[in-house]
N, C-alpha and C positions, 0 to 999 in steps of 0.2 A: 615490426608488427603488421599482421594479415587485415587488409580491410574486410571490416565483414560483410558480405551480399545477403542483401533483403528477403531474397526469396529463400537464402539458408535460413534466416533469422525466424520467418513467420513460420517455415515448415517446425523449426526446434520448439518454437512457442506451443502450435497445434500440436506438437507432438507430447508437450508436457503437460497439457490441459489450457495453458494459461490465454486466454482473449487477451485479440488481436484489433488495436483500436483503427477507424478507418486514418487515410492519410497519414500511417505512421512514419515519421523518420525513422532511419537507421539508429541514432542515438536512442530513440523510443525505445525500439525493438529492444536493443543492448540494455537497456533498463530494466525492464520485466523479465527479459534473459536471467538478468543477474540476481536479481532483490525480488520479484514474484517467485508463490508457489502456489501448483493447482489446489483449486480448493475456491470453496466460499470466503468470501471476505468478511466483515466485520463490522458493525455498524456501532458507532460509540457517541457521546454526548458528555461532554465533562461536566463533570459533578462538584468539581472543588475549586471553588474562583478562589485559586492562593498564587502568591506571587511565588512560593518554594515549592514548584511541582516537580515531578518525573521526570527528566531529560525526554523521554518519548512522547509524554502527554501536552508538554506545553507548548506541540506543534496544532491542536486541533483547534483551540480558538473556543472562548468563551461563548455561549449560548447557539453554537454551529454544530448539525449532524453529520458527522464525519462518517464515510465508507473508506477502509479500508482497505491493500487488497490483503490476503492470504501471505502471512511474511512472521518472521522473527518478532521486526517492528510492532506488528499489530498484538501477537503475542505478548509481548514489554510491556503495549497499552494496556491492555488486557490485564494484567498481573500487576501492574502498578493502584489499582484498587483507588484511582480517581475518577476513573471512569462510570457512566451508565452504559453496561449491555444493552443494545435494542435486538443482538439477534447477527445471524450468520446471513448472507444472500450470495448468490451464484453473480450477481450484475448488481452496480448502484439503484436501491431505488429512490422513486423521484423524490425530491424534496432535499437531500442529501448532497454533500458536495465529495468528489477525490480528495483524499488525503494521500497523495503520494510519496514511495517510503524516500527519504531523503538519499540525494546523491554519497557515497561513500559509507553508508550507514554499515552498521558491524564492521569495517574496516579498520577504526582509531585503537582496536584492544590488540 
């Protein structure tokens, strides 16, 4: 397996749209590589304190504003219909914390 170099990595990033966090590691990179897509993210809020939620949903955490980025992932949350939509945004805004998409995610099908 090829190691990947950084500066391949942020040029592929910029070239898909996708923002480029400062101090990124190489793993970073390889992340958003893989599981981001260009686009606004997502901004959600769960709506349904249940102990039997959505495999996607019951990463964002009770009474916490969740950004999104642009993914499948956010999609699933989206369409699981336990969420509140606040709205699409180009960058987290404040108050909001990353929900990033988990390691391997669409991988286990």
């Amino acid at each position: 397996m090829v190691k990947s170099n950084k500066a391949a990595l942020v040029r592929q990033l910029k070239k898909g749209g996708i923002p480029i966090p400062k101090n990124a590691t190489i793993g970073q990179l390889e992340h958003r590589l893989r599981y981001w897509k260009a686009g606004s993210g997502y901004l959600f809020r769960l709506a349904v304190k249940s102990g039997r939620r959505h495999a996607e949903a019951k990463h964002l955490g009770w009474g916490k504003t969740r950004w999104v980025p642009n993914s499948d992932f956010a999609r699933a949350i989206f369409n699981s219909r336990l969420v509140y939509f606040l709205g699409r945004y180009e960058e987290m805004p404040n108050g909001a914390t990353l929900l990033d998409i988990p390691e391997g995610y669409g991988e286990e099908e």
